[in-house]
Z-matrix of the N, CA and C atoms (Angstrom, degrees):
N
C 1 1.453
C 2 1.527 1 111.28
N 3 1.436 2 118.63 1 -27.87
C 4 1.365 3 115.45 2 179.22
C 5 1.411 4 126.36 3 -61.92
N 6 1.646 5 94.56 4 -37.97
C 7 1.452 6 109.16 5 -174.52
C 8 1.710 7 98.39 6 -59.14
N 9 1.325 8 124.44 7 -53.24
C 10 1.056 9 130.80 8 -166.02
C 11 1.548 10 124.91 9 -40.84
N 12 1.862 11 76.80 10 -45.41
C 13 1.845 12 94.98 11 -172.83
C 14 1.265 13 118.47 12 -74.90
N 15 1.647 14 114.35 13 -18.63
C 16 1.500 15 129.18 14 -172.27
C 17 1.753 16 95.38 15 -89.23
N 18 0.959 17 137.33 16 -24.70
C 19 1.885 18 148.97 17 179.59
C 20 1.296 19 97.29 18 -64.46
N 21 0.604 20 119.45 19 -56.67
C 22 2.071 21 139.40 20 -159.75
C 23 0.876 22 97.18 21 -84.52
N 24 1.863 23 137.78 22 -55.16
C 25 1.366 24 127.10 23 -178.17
C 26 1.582 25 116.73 24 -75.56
N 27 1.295 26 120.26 25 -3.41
C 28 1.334 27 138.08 26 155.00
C 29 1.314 28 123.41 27 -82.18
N 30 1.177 29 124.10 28 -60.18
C 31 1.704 30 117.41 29 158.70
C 32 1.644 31 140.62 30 -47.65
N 33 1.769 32 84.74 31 -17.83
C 34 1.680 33 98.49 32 -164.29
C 35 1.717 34 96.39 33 -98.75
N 36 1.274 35 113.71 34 -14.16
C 37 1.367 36 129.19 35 -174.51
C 38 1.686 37 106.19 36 -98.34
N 39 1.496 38 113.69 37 -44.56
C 40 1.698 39 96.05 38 169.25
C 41 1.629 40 99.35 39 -84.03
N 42 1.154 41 154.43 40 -45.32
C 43 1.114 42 137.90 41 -174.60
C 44 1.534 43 127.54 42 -35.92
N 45 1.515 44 114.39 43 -42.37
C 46 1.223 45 138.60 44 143.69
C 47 1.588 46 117.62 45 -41.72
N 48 1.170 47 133.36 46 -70.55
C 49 1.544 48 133.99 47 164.52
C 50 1.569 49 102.25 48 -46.85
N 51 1.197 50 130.06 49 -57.33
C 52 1.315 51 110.87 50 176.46
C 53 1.627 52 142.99 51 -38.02
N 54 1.722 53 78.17 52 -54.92
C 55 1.858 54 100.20 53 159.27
C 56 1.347 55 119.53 54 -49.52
N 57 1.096 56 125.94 55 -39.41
C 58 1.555 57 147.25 56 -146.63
C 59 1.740 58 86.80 57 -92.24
N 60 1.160 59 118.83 58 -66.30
C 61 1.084 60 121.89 59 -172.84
C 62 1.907 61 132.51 60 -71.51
N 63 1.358 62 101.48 61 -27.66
C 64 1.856 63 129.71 62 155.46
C 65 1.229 64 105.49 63 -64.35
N 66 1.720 65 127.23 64 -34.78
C 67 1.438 66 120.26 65 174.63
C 68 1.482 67 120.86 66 -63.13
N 69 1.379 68 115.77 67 -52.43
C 70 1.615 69 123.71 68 -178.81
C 71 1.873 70 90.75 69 -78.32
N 72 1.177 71 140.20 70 38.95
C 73 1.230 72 134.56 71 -179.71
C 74 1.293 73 128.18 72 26.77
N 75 1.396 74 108.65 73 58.79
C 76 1.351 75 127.17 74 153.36
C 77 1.598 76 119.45 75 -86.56
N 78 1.574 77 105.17 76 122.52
C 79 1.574 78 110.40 77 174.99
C 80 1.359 79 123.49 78 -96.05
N 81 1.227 80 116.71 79 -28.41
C 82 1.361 81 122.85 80 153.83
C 83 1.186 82 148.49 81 -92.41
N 84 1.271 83 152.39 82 177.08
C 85 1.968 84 129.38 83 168.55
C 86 1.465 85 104.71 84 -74.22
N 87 1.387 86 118.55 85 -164.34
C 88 1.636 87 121.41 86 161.65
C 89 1.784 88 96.20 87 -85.74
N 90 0.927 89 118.96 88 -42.25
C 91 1.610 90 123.25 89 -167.21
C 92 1.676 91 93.93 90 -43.69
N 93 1.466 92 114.77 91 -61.61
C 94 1.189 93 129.57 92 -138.13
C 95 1.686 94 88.48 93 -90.65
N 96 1.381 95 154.21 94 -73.07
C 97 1.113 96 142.40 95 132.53
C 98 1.658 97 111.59 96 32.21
N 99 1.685 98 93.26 97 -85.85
C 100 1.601 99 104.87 98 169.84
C 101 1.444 100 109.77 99 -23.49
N 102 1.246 101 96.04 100 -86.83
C 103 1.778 102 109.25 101 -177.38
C 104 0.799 103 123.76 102 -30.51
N 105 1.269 104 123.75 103 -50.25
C 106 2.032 105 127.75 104 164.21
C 107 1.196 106 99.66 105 -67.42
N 108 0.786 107 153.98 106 -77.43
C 109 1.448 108 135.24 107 -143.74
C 110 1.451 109 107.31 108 -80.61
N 111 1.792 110 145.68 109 3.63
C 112 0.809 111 165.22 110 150.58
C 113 1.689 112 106.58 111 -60.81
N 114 1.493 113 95.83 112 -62.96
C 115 2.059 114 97.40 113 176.09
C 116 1.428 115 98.70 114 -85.87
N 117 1.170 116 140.01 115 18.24
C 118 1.442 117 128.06 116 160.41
C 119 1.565 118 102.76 117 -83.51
N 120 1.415 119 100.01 118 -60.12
C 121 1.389 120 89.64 119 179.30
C 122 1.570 121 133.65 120 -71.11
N 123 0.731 122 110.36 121 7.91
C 124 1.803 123 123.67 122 -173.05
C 125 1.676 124 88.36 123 -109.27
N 126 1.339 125 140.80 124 -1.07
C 127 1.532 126 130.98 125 -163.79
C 128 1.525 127 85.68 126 -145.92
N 129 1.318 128 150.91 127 58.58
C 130 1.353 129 140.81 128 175.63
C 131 1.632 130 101.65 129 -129.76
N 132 1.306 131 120.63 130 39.68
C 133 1.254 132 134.43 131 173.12
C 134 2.209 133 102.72 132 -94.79
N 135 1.502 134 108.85 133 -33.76
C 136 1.015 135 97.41 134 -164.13
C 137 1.892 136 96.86 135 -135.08
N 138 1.401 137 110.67 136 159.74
C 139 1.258 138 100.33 137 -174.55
C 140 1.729 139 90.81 138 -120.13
N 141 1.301 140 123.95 139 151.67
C 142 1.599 141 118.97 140 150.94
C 143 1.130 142 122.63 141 -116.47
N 144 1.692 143 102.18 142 125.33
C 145 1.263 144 102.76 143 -156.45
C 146 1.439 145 109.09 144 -95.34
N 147 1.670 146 109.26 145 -6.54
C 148 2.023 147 92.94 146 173.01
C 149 2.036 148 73.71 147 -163.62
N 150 1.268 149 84.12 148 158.66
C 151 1.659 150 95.17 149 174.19
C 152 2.107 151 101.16 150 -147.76
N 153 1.274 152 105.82 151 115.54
C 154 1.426 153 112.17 152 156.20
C 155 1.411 154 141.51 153 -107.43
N 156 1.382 155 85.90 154 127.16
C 157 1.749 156 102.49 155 -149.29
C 158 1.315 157 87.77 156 -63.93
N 159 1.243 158 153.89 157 -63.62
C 160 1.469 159 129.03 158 -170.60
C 161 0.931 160 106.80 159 -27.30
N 162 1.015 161 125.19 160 -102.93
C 163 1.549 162 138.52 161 -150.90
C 164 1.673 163 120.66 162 -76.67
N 165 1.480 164 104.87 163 9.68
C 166 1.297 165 133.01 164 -168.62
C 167 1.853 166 115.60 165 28.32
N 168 0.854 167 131.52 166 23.66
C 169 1.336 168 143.69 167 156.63
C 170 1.831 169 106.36 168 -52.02
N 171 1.222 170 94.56 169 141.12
C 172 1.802 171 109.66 170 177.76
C 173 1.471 172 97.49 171 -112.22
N 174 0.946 173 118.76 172 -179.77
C 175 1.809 174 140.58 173 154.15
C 176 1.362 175 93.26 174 -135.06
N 177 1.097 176 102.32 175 134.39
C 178 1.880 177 130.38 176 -174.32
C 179 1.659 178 113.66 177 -126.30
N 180 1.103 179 119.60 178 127.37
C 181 1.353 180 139.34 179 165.85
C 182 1.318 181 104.69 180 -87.92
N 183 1.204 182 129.45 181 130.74
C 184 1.621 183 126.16 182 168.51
C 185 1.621 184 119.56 183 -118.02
N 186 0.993 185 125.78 184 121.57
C 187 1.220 186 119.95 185 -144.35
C 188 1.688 187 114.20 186 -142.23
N 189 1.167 188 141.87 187 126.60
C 190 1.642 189 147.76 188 -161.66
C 191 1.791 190 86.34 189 -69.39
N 192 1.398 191 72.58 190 146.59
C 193 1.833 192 112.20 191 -162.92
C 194 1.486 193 89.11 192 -95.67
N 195 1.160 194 106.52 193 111.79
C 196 1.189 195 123.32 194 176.13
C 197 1.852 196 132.25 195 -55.69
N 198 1.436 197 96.19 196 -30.18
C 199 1.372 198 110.73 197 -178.06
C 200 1.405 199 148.06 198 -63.49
């Protein structure tokens, strides 16, 4: 039963932060945010400038690394 009660008081507690955070129009977490903008910057060597999903082909800009 503990496990149970500790699940629920965890779900019922981020569900709440979620809300909280979807209200001021946030679409992502901070974690997840982080993470992208972490592999953005570690990947800013190349830009894509159109990608088609058929045929899955990109067009790529390649561009000096600023850093």
């Amino acid at each position: 039963m503990a496990t149970y009660t500790h699940c629920n008081k965890f779900f019922t507690e981020r569900g709440r932060q979620v809300e909280a955070m979807m209200a001021v129009g946030h679409v992502y977490s901070e974690v997840a945010v982080k993470a992208l903008e972490d592999a953005q910057s570690k990947a800013n060597t190349h830009t894509i400038l159109s990608f088609d999903r058929r045929s899955t082909r990109f067009l790529v800009q390649e561009r000096q690394n600023p850093r």
